[in-house]
C-alpha positions in Angstrom: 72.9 115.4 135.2 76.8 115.9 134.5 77.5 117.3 131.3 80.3 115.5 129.3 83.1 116.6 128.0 84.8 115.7 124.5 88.2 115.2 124.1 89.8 115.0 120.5 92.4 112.5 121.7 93.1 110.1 124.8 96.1 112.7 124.9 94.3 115.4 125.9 92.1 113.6 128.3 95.4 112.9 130.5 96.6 116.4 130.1 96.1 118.9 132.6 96.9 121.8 130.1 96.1 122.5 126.7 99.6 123.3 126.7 100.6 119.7 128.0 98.1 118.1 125.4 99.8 120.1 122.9 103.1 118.5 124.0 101.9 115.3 123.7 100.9 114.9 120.7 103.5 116.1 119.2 105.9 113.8 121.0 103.5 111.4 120.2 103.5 112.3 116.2 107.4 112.9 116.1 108.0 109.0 118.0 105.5 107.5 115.5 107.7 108.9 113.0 111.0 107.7 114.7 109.8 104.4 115.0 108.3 103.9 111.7 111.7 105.0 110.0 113.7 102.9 112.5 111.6 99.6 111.4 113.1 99.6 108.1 113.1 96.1 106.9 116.9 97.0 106.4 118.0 97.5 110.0 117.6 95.2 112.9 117.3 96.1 116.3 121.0 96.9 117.0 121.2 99.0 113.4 118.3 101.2 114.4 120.0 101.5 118.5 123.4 102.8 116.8 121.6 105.3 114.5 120.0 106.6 117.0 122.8 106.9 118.8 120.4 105.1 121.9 121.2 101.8 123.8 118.7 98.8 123.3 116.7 99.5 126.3 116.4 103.3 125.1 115.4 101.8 121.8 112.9 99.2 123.3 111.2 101.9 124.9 110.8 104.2 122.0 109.6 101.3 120.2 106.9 100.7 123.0 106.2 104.1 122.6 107.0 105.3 126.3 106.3 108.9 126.2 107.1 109.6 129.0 111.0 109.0 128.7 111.2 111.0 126.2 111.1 115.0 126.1 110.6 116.8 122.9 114.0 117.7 122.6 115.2 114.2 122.8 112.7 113.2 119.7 114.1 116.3 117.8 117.7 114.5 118.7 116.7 111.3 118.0 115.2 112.3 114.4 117.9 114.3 113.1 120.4 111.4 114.2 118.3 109.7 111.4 118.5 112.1 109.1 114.7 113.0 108.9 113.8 116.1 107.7 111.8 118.2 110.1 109.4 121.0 110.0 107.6 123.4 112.5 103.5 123.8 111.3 101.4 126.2 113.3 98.0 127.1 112.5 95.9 124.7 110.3 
C-alpha cells in the first residue's frame, strides 16, 4: 500500500520545490489580480494591452492565465503599469 500525499494546491503538485510552488502561487495570485483589474467594464481589450504597456497576444495570454510566460518580475511590471498598489506579506 502507497501512502498518499496532500497537496494544498494543484500548484504545488506540479512543483518540484517548495520554493517553485511558492513561486507559483504567487504569480498565480498577482495575474488573478492583473486580470481582474484589467477587465474593468471601462476598458476593452486594446485599453487594458496599452496600460499594460503589453501587445494583444501578451494580453491574451495573461488573460488565459499562461503562467508560464510570465516571470514574477514581469507581473510586478505589469501591476505597477496599472497603478496597483503592492505589498510583500511573509509569515501568516
Amino acid at each position: 500500500m502507497t501512502e498518499s500525499t496532500y497537496f494544498e494546491s494543484v500548484r504545488d503538485a506540479l512543483a518540484d520545490t517548495p520554493e517553485e510552488a511558492a513561486n507559483l502561487r504567487l504569480r498565480a495570485e498577482l495575474m488573478d489580480e492583473i486580470v481582474s483589474f484589467s477587465l474593468e467594464p471601462k476598458w476593452n481589450r486594446e485599453e487594458a494591452a496599452r496600460r499594460c504597456g503589453v501587445t494583444f497576444p501578451r494580453m491574451d495570454e495573461l488573460r488565459e492565465g499562461t503562467l508560464s510566460e510570465f516571470s514574477l518580475d514581469a507581473l510586478i511590471n505589469l501591476a505597477t503599469s496599472l497603478g496597483l498598489p503592492l505589498r510583500i506579506k511573509v509569515g501568516v
